[in-house]
N, C-alpha and C positions, 0 to 999 in steps of 0.2 A: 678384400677389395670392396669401397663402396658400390651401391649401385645407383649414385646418382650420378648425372652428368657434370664433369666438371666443365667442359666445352660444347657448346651448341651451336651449332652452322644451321641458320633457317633461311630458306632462299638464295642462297650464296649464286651472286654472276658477276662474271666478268668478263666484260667487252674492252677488246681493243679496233676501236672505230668499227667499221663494219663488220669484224669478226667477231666473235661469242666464243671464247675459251670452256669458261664454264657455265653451264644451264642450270639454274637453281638448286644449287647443292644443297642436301639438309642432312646432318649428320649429327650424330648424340656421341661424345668419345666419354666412358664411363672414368671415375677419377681413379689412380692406380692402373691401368689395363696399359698395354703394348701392344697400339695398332697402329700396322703397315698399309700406307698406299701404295700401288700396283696396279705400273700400265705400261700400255707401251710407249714408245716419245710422241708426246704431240698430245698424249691425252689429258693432259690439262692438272698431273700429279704437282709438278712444281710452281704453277702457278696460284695452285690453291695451299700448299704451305707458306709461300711470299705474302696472300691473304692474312695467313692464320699467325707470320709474324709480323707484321706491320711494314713488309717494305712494300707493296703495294697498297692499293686503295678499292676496294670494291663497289664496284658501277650498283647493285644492288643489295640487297639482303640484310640480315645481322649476324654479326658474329657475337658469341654473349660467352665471356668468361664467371662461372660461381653465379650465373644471372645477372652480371654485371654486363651491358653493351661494353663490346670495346672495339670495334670496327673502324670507330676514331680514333682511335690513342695514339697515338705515336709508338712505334717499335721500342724505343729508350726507358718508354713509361710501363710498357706491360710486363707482368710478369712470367714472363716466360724467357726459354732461350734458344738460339741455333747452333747445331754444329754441322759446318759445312763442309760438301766433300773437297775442296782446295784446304781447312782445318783452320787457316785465317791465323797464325801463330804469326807471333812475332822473333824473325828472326835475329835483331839485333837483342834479344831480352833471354834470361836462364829459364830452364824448365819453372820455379819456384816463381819466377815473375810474373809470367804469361798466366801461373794459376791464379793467381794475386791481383792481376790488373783489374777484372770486374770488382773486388773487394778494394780496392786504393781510390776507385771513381766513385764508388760509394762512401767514400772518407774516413772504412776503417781502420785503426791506428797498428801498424805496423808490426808491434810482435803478434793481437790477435790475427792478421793477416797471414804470418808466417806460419801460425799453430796449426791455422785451416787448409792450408795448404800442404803441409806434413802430415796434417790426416787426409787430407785425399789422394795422394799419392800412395798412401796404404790401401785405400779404397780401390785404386786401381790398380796394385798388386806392382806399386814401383818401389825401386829401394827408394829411402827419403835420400840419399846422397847423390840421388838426383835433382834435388833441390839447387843446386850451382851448377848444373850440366847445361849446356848452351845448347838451342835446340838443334844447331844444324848438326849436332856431334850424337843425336837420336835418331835410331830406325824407322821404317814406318809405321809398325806396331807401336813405337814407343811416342811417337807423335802423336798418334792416333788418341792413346790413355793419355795425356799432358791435355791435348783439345777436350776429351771429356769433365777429365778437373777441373780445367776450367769454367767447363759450363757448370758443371754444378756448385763452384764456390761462389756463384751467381743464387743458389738457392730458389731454380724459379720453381712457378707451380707445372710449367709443363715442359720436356726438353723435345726441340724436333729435329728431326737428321734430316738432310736433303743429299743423299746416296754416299753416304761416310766414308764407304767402304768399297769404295767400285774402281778405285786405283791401285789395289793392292792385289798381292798376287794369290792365289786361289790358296794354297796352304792357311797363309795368312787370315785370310778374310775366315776362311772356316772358322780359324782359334779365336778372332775377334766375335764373331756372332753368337758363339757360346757364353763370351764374357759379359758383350752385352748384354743377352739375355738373364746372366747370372747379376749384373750389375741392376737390373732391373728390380729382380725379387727380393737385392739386398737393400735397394734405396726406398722402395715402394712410389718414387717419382711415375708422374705420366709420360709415356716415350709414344710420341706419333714418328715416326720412320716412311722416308718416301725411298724407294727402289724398282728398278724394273726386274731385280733377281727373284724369281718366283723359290729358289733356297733361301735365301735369306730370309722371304716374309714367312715360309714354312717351320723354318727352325725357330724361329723369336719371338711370332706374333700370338698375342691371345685372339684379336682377329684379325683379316685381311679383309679391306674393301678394295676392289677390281673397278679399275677407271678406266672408260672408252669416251673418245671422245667430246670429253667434258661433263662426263657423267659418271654417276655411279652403275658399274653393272650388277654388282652384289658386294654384299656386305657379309661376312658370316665368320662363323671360326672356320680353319685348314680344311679338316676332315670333310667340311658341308658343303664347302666351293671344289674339293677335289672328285668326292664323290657324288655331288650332289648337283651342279651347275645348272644357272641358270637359262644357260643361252649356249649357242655354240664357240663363241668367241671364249667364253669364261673356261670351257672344256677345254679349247685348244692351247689357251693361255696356261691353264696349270699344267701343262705335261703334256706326254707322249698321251694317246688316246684315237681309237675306232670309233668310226662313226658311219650308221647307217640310216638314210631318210627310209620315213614309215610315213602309212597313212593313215586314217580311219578307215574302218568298212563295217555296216551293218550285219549283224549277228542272227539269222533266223533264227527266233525260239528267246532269246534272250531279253531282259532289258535293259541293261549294261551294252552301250557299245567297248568295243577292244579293238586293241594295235595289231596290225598285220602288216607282219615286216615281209619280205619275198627276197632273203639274199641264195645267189646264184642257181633261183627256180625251186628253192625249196621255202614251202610258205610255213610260219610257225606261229602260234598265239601266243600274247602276252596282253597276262589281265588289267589291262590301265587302262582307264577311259580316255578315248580320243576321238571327237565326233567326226562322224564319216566323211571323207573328203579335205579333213585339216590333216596339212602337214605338221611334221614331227620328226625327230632326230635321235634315235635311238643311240646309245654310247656304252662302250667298255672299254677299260684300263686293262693295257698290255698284260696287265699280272694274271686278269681273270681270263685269257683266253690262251685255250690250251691245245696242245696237239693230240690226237683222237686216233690211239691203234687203234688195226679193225675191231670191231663190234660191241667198242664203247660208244656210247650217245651221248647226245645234251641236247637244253633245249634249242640251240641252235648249232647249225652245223654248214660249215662252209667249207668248198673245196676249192683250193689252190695248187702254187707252186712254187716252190723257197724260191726266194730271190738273192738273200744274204745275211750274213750272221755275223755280227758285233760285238768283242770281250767290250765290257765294260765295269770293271774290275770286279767286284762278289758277283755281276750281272751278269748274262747274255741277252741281248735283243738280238730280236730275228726281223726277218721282212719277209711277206709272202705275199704274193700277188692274188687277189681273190674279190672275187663281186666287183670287179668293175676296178678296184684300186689297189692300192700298198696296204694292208694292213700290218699289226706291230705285238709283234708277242714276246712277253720278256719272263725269262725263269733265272733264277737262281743259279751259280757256276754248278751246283750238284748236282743240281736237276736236268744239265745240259742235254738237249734234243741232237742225238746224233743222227742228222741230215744235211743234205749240201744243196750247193743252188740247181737247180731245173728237177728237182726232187718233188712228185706230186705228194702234198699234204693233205689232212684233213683237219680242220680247226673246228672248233667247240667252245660256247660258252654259257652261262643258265641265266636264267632269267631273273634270282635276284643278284646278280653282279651289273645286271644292265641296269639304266638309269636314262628314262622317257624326258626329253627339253622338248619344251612348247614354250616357242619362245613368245617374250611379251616386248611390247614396243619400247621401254627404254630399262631394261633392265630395275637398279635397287629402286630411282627417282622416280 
């Protein structure tokens, strides 16, 4: 995969009269890569791919294809293409048509049309004797790959989804998002993906940028936004996830200030700089916190009280009441914690599974 940019977003806004959707977007998508936007509604995910294919018009900024501005172009003229979660097929026309239509408005001639679309239908793992199948007589999965053929017998430089896949039914979508994915590594096309399913953009994406607001909150590959986030929102957005405010306190003797957390009156040190009197938000993933027979330790330790216990299928998540709120502990079905609710617990977890947010005033931008 290159690592230059095939697409650059510098200053990207857009205003709808006295509103401000998005706040000067600036975004580098490297050429070949599979990156997902991710937010919740209203943050400004779909209005910046209408941006990036020309049905909208952007109040400021540039958008620059290959170093080419194209913020003017018209949608018709650039090269790129959409595949929309309604799929946009045409239902009076056969599977073999609707792949063909971008290739017949381009005016090319008829058996090479029919070739390219016999091979994309291989590509999408359809029989070709779907080539005279009408669409309405196609499943959703089977819609789903005809709308992809499509786009790609368009040949553009980048393909974008605006949530493909959010009307199908959970089985489905899983076996699609593999294929996706897999359709990725086989075509080496650029796939920007807009979703608010934090599965999806985990399974597929090389990276995920997290949108609040009209902004970017973080940018980063999976592992670095799940484990690593930049703000509380980003935390809450990827998952289940504890959280406990910390604050600074000076150290006699040191020169290092450090975090001092005090959950349920037991005070513990963790060596991360936090100057004295700034708040901070200390976090761990359900996985890392563990139930503590007697006269194990760790570095942190909190006492509760089951509140409830949830199969979720290889999973179990627990709930315990503890420091003030619900916290969330999840094992594994083999590892399952045999206790019930009003059961006094003791939770435990170390200090490198915790992860210090300070946060900063707009997140990536």
């Amino acid at each position: 995969m290159s690592t230059d940019p095939i697409l650059r977003l510098d200053g990207i806004v857009k205003r709808f009269g006295d509103f401000t959707a998005l706040h000067g977007i600036n975004l580098d998508i490297t050429e070949g890569e599979f990156l997902t936007i991710v937010g919740p509604s209203g943050s400004g995910k779909s209005t910046l791919i209408r941006l990036l294919v020309g049905m909208d018009e952007v109040t400021s900024g540039e958008i620059r294809l290959r170093g080419k501005r194209i913020d003017q172009t018209p949608a018709n003229e650039r090269p790129t293409c959409m595949v929309f979660q309604s799929l946009a097929l045409f239902p009076h026309m056969s599977v073999g048509q609707n792949i063909e239509f971008p290739l017949k408005i381009q005016g090319v001639p008829v058996t090479d049309r029919k070739a390219r679309a016999l091979e994309l239908l291989e590509t999408l793992r359809l029989p070709t004797s779907f080539y005279d199948k009408r669409i309405n007589q196609c499943s959703g999965g089977e819609k789903q790959r005809v709308a992809l053929a499509r786009a790609l017998a368009f040949d553009p430089e980048i393909l974008f989804f605006d949530e493909p896949l959010s009307a199908l039914d959970y089985r489905l979508r899983k076996t699609l998002e593999k294929e996706l994915k897999d359709l990725h590594n086989r075509t080496g096309k650029t796939f920007v993906y807009i979703t608010h399913s934090l599965e999806e953009a985990m399974v597929m994406s090389d990276r995920i940028a997290i949108m609040k607001e009209g902004r970017f909150e973080q940018i980063a590959v999976a592992d670095e936004i799940y484990g690593a986030p930049v703000s509380r929102f980003v935390a809450e957005f990827m998952g289940e996830v504890n959280l406990f405010d910390v604050t600074g306190a000076a150290k006699t003797g040191l020169e290092a200030q450090n975090v001092e957390i005090n959950i349920n009156g037991n005070a513990a040190d963790l060596g991360l700089a936090l100057n004295p009197g700034n708040p901070g938000t200390l976090m761990v993933r359900p996985e890392f916190v563990r139930f503590l027979p007697p006269g194990e330790t760790a570095d942190f330790i909190v006492a509760g009280k089951m509140h409830a216990e949830y199969a979720l299928g290889s999973r179990i998540q627990y709930e315990v009441e503890a420091a003030g709120k619900m916290l969330t502990v999840e094992k594994l079905r083999e590892d399952r914690f045999m206790g019930k609710p009003g059961d006094k617990v003791m939770l435990g977890f170390d200090g490198e599974a915790a992860h210090l947010i300070l946060e900063s005033p707009h997140g990536a931008d």
